[in-house]
C-alpha positions as a printed Julia matrix, in Angstrom:
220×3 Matrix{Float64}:
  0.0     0.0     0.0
  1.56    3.32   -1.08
  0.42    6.65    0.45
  1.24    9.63   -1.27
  1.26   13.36    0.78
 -1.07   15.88   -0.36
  1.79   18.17    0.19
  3.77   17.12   -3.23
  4.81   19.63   -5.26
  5.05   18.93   -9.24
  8.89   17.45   -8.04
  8.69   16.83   -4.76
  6.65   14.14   -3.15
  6.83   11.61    0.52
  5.5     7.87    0.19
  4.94    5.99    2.67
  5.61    1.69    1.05
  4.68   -1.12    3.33
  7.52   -4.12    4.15
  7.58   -7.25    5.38
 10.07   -5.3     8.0
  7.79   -2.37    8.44
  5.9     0.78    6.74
  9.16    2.53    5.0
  9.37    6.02    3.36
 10.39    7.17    0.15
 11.33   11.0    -0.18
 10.55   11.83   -4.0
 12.73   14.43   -6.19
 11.57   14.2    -9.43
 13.73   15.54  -12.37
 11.74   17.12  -15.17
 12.61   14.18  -17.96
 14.38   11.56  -15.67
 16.24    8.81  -17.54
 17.36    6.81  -14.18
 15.77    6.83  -10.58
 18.69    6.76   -8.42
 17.76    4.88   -4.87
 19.7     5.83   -1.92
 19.41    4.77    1.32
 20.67    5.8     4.5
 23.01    4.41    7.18
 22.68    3.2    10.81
 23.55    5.46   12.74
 21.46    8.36   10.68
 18.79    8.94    8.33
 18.4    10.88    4.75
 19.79   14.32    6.18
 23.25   13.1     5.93
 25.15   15.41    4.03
 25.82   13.25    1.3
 22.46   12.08    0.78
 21.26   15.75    0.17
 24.44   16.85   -1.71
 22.86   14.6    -4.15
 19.17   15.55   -3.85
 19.59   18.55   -4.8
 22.26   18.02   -7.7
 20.95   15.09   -9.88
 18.04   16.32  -11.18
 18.73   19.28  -13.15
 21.24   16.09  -14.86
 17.97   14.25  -15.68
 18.12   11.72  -12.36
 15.08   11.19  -10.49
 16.31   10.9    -6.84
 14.19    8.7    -3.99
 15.71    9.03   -0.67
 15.06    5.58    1.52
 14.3     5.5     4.74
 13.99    1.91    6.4
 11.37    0.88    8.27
 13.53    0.78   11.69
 13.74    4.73   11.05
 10.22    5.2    10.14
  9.73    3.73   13.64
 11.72    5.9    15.48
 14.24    3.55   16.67
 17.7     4.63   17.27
 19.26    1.33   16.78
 18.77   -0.68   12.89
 17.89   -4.2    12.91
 20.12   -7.26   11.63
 21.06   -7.06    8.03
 18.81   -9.8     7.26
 16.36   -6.73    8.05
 17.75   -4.17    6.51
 17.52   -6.52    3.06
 13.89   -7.42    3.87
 13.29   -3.59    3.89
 14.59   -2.95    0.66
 13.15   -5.79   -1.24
  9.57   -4.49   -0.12
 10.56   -1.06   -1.3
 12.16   -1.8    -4.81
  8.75   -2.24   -6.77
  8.06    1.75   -5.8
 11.56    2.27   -6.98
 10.99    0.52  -10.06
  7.7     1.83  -10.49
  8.57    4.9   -12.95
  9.78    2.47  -15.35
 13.24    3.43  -15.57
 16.62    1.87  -14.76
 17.39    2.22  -10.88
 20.33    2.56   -9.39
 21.09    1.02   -6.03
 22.64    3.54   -3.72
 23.43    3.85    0.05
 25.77    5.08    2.43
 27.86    3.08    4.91
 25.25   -0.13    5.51
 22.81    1.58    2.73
 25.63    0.42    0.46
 26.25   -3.06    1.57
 22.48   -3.33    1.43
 22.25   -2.16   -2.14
 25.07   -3.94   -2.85
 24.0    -7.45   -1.16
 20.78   -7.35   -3.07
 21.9    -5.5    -6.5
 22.1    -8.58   -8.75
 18.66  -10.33   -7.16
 16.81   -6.74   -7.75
 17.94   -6.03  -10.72
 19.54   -3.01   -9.86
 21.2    -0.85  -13.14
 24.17   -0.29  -11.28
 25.26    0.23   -7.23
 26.63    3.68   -5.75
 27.99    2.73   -2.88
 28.96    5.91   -0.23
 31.25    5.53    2.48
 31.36    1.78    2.28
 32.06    0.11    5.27
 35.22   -1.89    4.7
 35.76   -3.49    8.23
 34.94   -1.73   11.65
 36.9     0.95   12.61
 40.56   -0.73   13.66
 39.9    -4.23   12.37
 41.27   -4.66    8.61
 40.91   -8.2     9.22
 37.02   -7.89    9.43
 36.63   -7.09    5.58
 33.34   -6.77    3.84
 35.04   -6.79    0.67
 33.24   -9.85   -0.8
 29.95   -7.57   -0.65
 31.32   -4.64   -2.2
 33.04   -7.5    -5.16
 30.38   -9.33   -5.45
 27.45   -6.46   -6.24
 27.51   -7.98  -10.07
 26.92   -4.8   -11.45
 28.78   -1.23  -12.27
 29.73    0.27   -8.82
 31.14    3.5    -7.84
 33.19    3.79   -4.86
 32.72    7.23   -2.74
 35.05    7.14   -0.13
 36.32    9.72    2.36
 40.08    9.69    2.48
 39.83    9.79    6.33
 37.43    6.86    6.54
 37.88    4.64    9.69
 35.95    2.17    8.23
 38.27    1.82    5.22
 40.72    4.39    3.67
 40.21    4.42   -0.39
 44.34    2.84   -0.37
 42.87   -0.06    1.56
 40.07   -1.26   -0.49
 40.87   -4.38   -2.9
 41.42   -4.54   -6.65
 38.19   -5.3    -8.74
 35.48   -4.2   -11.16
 34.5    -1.41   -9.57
 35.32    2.43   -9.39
 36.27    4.56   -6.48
 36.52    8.22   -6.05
 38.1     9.89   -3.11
 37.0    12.57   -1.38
 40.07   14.29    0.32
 39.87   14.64    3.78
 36.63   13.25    4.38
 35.47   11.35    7.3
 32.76    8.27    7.43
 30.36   11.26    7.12
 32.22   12.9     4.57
 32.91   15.85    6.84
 36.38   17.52    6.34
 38.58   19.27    9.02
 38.52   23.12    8.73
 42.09   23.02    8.8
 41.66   21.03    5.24
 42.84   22.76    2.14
 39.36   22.77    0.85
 35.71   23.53    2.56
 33.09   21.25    3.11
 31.22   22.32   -0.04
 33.99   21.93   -2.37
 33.94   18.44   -1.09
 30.29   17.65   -1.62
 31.39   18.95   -4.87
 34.09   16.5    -5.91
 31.05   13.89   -4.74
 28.36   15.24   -6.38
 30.45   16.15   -9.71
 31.88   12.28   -9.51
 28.68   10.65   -9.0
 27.51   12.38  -11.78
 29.74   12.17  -14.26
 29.52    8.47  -13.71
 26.06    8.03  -13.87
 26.1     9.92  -17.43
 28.81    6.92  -18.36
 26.57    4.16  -17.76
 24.91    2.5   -20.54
């Protein structure tokens, strides 16, 4: 069951999907003749206001991407804590048909677990390709925890976004493989830079946004 706000705007609109893990939300911002939908969820320890997230929002459309920002059912909810991948999948499967609804190619998209979700699940969904935004290569401090095989074995074009800074996995540290990565100096897991950095936080949400869409105009 899909409930759409009365609010919308002509580009804007809020959906509400129901999951076998919960009523979820999709934030709508339509591009005025979309060719992709580009699906991004959010991480664990946040929701769709991550920088990131809205860097993106508000770039992609005027490049002809429809953008629909996730938020899982464990959000929706009000919990501070998300559930079990297992749960996190079962979210996203429930929300892909709304995704897909438009009729255009989606691309999987998420930041820290958002991207091993979209990744885990690309190939089964058939996701157009995976963005994948501060991927979580191994817990902060333990290399030897890797998640690589997720990030390897998404099946389909992925792009890398990584913070230089990133405790969970500095762009030097992640493995060789079909995929692309882009690195964002300085950045943290949040993308945020130090203000000592040699460039502000907007000219880094700049080298994201102007990466992430240059590659999306280079998929097929």
């Amino acid at each position: 069951m899909r409930h759409v706000s009365p609010t919308e705007t002509a580009r804007t609109a809020t959906e509400t999907v129901d999951t076998d893990a919960g009523p979820a939300r999709i934030t709508w911002l339509r591009a005025k003749k979309p060719r992709l939908v580009l699906a991004a969820g959010h991480g664990a320890g946040g929701g769709i206001e991550a920088r990131d997230l809205q860097a993106l929002a508000a770039a992609l459309p005027a490049h002809g991407v429809s953008v629909a920002l996730v938020e899982q059912p464990w959000r929706v909810a009000g919990k501070k804590l998300a559930p079990a991948p297992k749960t996190l999948d079962t979210g996203w499967r429930g929300l892909w048909p709304a995704l897909a609804a438009p009729g255009l190619p989606v691309v999987a998209a998420g930041r820290s677990a958002g991207a091993r979700v979209a990744c885990r699940t690309a190939t089964e969904l058939g996701a157009h390709a995976v963005l994948a935004l501060s991927f979580p290569l191994h817990p902060p401090g333990k290399p030897e925890k890797s998640r690589k095989d997720e990030l390897l074995g998404s099946g389909v074009p992925t792009l890398v976004v990584q913070g230089g800074h990133d405790p969970f996995g500095r762009p030097a540290e992640f493995p060789p493989g079909e995929y692309e990565i882009t690195e964002v100096p300085y950045g943290d897991h949040g993308f945020a830079v130090p203000k000592k950095a040699d460039l502000t936080q907007d000219q880094a949400m700049e080298i994201l946004t102007a990466a992430v869409t240059a590659w999306l105009d280079r998929l097929p």
